[in-house]
N, C-alpha and C positions, 0 to 999 in steps of 0.2 A: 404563620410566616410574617417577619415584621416588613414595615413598608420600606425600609433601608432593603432587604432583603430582596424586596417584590421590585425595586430599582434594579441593583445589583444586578438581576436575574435578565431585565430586562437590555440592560447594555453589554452584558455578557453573551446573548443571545447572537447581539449584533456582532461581537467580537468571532463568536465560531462561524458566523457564516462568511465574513470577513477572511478568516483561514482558510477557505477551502478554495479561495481566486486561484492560486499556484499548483492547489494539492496533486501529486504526481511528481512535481517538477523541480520540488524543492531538496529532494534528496540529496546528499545525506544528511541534512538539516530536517527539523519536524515543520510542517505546516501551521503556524501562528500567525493569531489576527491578533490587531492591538489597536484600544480606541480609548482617544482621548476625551475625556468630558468637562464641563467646566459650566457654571450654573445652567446646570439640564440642556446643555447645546452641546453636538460636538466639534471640538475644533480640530480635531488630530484622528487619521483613519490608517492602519497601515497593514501589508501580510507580509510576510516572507518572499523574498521576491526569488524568479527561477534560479537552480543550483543550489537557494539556501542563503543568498546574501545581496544585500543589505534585510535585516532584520526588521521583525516586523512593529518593534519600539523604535526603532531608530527612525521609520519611514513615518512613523505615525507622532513622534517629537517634534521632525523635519517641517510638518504640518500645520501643525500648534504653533511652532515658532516660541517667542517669548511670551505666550498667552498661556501657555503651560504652568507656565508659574500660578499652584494652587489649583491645580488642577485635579483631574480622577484619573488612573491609567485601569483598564480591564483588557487583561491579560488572558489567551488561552492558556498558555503555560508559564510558570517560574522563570521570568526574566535569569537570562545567563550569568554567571559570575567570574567565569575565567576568560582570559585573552585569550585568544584565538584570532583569524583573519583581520577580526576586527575589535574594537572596546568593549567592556562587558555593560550589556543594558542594563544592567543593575543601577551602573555608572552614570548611565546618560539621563535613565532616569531621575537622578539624584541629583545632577548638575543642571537637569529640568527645572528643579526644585517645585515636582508632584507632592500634591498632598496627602495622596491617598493614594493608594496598588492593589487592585482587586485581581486577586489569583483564582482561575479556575482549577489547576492540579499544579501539584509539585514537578519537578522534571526529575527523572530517575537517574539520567547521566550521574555519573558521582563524583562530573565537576561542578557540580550546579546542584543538585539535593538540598535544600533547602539552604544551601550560602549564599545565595540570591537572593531572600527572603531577610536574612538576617544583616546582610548591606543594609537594604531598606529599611531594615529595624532602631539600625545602629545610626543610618541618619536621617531618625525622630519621623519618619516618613508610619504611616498608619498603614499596613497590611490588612485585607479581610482574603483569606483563603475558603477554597471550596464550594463557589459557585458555579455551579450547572458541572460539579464534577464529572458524573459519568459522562455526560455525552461528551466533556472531553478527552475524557480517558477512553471512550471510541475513537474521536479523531486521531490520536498520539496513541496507538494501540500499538501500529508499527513499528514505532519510531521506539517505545518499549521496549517489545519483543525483542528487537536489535541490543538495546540496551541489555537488557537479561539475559537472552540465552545466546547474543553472538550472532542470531537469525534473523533475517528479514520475517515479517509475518505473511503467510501466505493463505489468500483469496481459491479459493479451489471453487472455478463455476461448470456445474455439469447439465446441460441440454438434455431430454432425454421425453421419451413417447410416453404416453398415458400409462402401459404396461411397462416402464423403466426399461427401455430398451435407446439406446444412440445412434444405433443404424439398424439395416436389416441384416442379412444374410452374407448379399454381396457389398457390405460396408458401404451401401449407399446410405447418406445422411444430409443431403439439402434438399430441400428444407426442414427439419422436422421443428423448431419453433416458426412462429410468425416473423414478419419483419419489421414489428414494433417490437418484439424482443428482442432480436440480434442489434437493434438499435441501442436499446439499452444495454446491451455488451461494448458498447464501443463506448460508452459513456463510463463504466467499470474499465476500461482500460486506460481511457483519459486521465484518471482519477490515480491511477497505477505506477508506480516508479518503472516496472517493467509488465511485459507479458511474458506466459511462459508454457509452452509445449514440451513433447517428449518429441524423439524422432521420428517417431510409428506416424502422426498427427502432421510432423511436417514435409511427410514421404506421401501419405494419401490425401492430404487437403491441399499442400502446398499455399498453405494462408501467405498475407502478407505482415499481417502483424499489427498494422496500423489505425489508428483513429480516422474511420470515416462518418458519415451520414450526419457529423457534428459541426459545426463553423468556430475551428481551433486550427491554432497553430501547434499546439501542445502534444506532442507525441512520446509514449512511452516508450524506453529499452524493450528489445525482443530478448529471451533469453529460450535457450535450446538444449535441452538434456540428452546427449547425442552418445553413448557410451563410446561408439566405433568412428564417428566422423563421419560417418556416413550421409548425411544430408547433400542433395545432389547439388553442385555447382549451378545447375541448371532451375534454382528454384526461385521466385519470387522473394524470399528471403537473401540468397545468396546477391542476385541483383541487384537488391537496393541496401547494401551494406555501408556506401555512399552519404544515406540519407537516413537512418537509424542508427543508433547506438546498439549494437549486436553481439551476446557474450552467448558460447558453449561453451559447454562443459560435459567434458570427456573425460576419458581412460587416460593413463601416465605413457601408455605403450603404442598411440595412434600415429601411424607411420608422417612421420616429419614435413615430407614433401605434400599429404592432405594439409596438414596445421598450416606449412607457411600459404600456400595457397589463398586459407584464408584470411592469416594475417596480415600478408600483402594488400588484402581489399579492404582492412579496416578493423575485422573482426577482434573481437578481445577470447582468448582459447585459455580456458580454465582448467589445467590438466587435475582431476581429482581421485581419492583412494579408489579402490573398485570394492564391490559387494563378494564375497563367497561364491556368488554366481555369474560372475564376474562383469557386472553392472556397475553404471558409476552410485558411488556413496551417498546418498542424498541429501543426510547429515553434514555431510563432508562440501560437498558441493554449496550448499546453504550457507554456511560458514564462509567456505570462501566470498559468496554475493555477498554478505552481509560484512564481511572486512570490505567491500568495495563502495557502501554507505548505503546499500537498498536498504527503504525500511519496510515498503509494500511492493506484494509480488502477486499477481493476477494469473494465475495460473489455470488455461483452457484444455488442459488434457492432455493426448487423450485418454483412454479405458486403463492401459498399463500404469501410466506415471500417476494416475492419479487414485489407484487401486495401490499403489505405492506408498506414497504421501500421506493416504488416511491411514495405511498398517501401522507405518512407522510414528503415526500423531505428528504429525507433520502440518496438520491444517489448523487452522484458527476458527476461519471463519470454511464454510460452503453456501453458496447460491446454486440451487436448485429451480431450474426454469424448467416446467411442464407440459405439454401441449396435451391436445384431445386426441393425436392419431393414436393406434394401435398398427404395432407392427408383429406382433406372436413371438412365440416360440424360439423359432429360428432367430432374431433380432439378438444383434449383441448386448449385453449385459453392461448396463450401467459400470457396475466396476469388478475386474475380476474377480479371481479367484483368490483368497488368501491364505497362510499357512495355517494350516492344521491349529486351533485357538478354542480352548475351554469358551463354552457359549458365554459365560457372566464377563471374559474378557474382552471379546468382543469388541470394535469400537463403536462408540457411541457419541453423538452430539445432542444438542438442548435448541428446539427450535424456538428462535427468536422472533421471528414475523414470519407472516408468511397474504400475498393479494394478488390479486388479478390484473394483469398488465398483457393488452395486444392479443385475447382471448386464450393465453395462457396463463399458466397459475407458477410464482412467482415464491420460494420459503427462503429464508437464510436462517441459517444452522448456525453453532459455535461449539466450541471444545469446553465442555464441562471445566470448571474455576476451580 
C-alpha cells in the first residue's frame, strides 16, 4: 500500500464514522460523512443531516469556507449530480474549487452513477475512488438494496435460548437475553429507518417500539405487518401514534371504519396484495416502504413474520442474540415451519461475525452474494 493510500485510508476512516452521527434519520437520503482536508488539518467536517438535507459536502464546504480552495474532499459516497431539493454537490464542490475528491464507492442511483465523478473530472479537479470500499458499501447497503430491487433492506434480529427456542410453552419470553443485550437492541433500532413487527408480536408483547436505555432524541418509524387490522386500539403502539411515525400494512378488504380510526390518530395504512393464503404480500408490502424512501428496516419478529421473510429471501442481513438458558422441548421454535423445500434449497446464510456481549453470544449472518 502506497503512503498516499495509507493517508487516504486514514481520513476516509474519519469520513465513515462521521456518517453514522444521523444514520437512522436520514432516510430517504443515504447516511454521508464528508471531510474536508487541507495540508494534513481539517478544516471542513460535515454528515447528512435528519430527513436527508442539507447534505453532507455542503455542511462540510459551509465549514472550510474559502480555505477550501485546494483543498481534499473524502467522500463516503459519489458526490450527487442532479438537482433535486437542493444543488448537486458535484457543483458546490467545484465552485469550492477542491483539489482533490477521494471517493469511497460509487452511488448506484442512476442519477448519480458515476456523473458525479465525471463533473469533477471535467473540472480538472483530481478523483482517487475506492477507498475503504467495502465497509462503505456496508454503510449504503440500504440505501442500495432500495436502489435495486425497489426494497428497503431488512435487519431480521432473533433472541432466542441456548436450545433455539424464543419462549417456552406458554409463550413466556421475558427475559430470555440479558439486559446488556436488549440494550444493544435499542442501539440497532436507533441506527434503523424503521422497526418492524408482525401482529402475533404486537398482540402478545404489546412493545412500544421505541429507543430507550440510550441518551437520543432519535427515534425510528414503527412499522406493523397486520394482515386483518387487527392490532388492539388499546396497545402501547396505538397510544403513542402522536409521537411516532407509525405505518401498517394490511389487506385491501379491512373494514374502513378500523383504517379511518387509525388514520385519524396519525397512522399511515398501506393497503397491500394478499398471499394465496390470504396474508399480506411481503414482496408487495416492501415495495410499497421502499416507494416511501425506507432504506433500512430492523425487523424484531415475531416466529411467523420472520419464518416469512427468510422463506421468501427477504433478509439481508440476521443478528442472532443467544443466551445460556435452556427452555426444552416444549419451547417455541426459533422460526416456523416452512413449505415442503428440496434439502439443497433450503435457505441459507454466511456467517459474518459472531462475540460475546452481556454473557450472551452475539452472530450476524448475511444472504449469500
Amino acid at each position: 500500500m502506497s503512503i498516499q493510500n495509507t493517508i487516504d485510508e486514514k481520513w476516509m476512516r474519519v469520513a465513515l464514522s462521521l456518517s453514522r452521527r444521523n444514520k437512522g434519520a436520514t432516510w430517504p437520503n443515504p447516511h454521508v460523512g464528508c471531510l474536508i482536508v487541507k495540508d494534513e488539518q481539517v478544516i471542513g467536517r460535515g454528515w447528512t443531516a435528519k430527513s436527508g438535507r442539507p447534505h453532507a459536502e455542503t455542511q462540510a464546504l459551509l465549514q472550510a469556507g474559502e480555505n477550501a480552495n485546494g483543498s481534499t474532499a473524502y467522500v463516503t459516497l459519489e458526490p450527487c449530480a442532479h438537482i433535486g431539493h437542493t444543488k448537486p454537490c458535484s457543483e458546490a464542490l467545484i465552485n469550492a474549487k477542491v483539489k482533490r475528491v477521494v471517493i469511497s464507492t460509487r452511488d448506484l442511483d442512476p442519477r448519480v452513477s458515476g456523473t458525479g465523478i465525471t463533473m469533477l473530472e471535467n473540472a480538472g479537479i483530481q478523483v482517487t475512488e475506492g477507498i475503504m470500499e467495502a465497509d462503505s458499501c456496508y454503510e449504503h447497503s440500504g440505501f442500495f438494496n432500495r436502489i435495486v430491487t425497489g426494497r428497503p433492506q431488512i435487519t431480521l434480529k432473533l433472541a432466542s435460548s441456548l436450545d433455539g427456542h424464543i419462549a417456552n410453552e406458554n409463550n413466556e419470553s421475558k427475559w430470555i437475553t440479558s439486559i446488556k443485550s436488549r440494550k444493544l437492541t435499542h442501539l440497532y433500532r436507533m441506527y434503523s429507518d424503521a422497526v418492524m413487527i408482525g401482529a402475533g408480536t404486537a398482540e402478545l408483547d404489546d412493545p412500544a417500539l421505541d429507543v430507550r436505555h440510550i441518551k437520543t432524541n432519535q427515534q425510528p418509524a414503527r412499522i406493523i405487518i397486520d394482515s386483518n387490522l387487527r392490532t388492539s386500539l388499546k396497545s402501547k403502539i396505538f397510544k403513542s401514534i402522536n409521537h411516532f411515525k407509525t405505518f401498517i400494512c394490511c389487506l385491501q378488504n379491512v373494514k374502513p371504519n378500523v383504517v379511518k380510526k387509525w388514520e385519524s390518530n396519525g397512522a399511515k395504512i398501506i393497503k397491500c396484495k394478499n398471499t394465496s393464503d390470504g396474508k399480506v404480500n411481503l414482496k408487495d408490502a416492501l415495495s410499497k416502504l421502499g416507494s416511501l424512501g425506507f432504506n433500512n428496516i430492523f425487523c424484531e419478529g415475531g416466529s411467523t413474520l420472520a419464518t416469512n421473510l427468510i422463506y421468501n429471501d427477504l433478509v439481508e442481513e440476521l443478528i442472532l442474540i443467544k443466551s445460556g438458558l435452556l427452555i426444552g422441548e416444549n419451547g417455541k421454535s426459533l422460526v416456523g415451519k416452512f413449505p415442503e423445500t428440496p434439502f439443497l434449497e433450503l435457505p441459507k446464510l454466511n456467517l459474518i461475525e459472531t462475540y460475546q456481549y452481556g454473557g450472551d453470544s452475539v452472530s450476524i449472518w448475511s444472504k449469500p452474494k
